[in-house]
C-alpha positions, 0 to 999 in steps of 0.5 A: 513513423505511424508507431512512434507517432501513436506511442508518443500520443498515448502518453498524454493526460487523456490516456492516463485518465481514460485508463481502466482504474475500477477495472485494474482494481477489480484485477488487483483484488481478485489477485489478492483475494487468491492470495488470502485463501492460498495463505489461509489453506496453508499453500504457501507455494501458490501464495508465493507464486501468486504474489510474484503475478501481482508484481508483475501485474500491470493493473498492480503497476498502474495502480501502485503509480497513481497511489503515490503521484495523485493519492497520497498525502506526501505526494509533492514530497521530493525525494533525493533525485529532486522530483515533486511529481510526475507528469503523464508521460513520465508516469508511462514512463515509471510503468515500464521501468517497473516492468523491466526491473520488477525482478532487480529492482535497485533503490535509490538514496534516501533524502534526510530532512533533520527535523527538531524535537522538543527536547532539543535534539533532532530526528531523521525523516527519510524520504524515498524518491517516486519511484521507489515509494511506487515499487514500495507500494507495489511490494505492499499490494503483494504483501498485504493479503498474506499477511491479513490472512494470518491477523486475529479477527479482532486486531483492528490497529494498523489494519487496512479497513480497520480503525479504531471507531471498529474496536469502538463498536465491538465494545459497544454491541458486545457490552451494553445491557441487551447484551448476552451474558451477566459478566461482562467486564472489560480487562486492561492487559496493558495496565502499568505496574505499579513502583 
């Protein structure tokens, strides 16, 4: 009775709150941090062992429910199964499922929201219920680093950590005049042809 009495307790908003976040993001990173050098050695097999550990790291599971329940932007948007949120104990809740199916991981409908464009027709947005948009972020905590590993260093669109205002400064120290070099010059390999 004692058990079933501190299970139920521990799934209140104090539990959630008390939980150690800077210490599961510091798990989270080393994990993804060994992710990065097994890509960049050229061990794939630790890479994918690796990332097989973060997606069933509690810390990446925690972590991956807070982003899309608390975190996001889209947060109280609800997908098929009608939820706009989740509250503590369903959140302790969708830890455990993650957990039971982080191998078999099923994913539910999408819900459809026609949205009209200006030119008179209409575009889909599909949206993922929580617990799929939390399984997603988890899968995106595993994949991310392998893929960072493989970016060029001067890539800075869609990039976590990076924006625009980073190429932006590049340009910037590399072409004002205390600069090395006499040459500099900017070329545009996107540039339109000409009909």
């Amino acid at each position: 009775m004692k058990k079933s009495m501190i299970r139920h307790s521990s799934n209140t908003s104090e539990s959630w709150k008390t939980l150690p976040w800077k210490q599961f993001q510091k798990e989270l990173f080393r994990l993804q941090k060994r992710v990065y050098k097994a890509i960049c050695t050229g061990d794939k097999r630790k890479a994918r062992s690796l990332q097989k550990l973060i997606l069933k790291s509690k810390a990446a599971r925690f972590l991956a429910i807070r982003q899309v329940s608390q975190l996001n932007a889209g947060k109280k948007t609800a997908g098929i199964d009608g939820k706009k949120s989740l509250k503590f104990k369903e959140r302790f809740e969708l830890e455990a499922h993650l957990k039971n199916e982080s191998g078999n991981w099923k994913h539910q409908g999408l819900r459809e929201i026609p949205i009209p464009k200006k030119d008179g027709t209409t575009r889909t947005l599909k949206i993922p219920t929580i617990a799929d948009r939390a399984w997603q972020c988890l899968a995106k905590y595993a994949l991310e680093p392998a893929h960072e590993a493989t970016f060029h260093a001067r890539s800075y669109g869609f990039r976590t950590g990076r924006s625009a205002h980073d190429a932006q400064q590049f340009l910037f120290d590399n072409l004002n005049s205390q600069a090395n070099g006499i040459d500099k010059r900017v070329i545009n390999t996107f540039a339109k042809k000409r009909v």
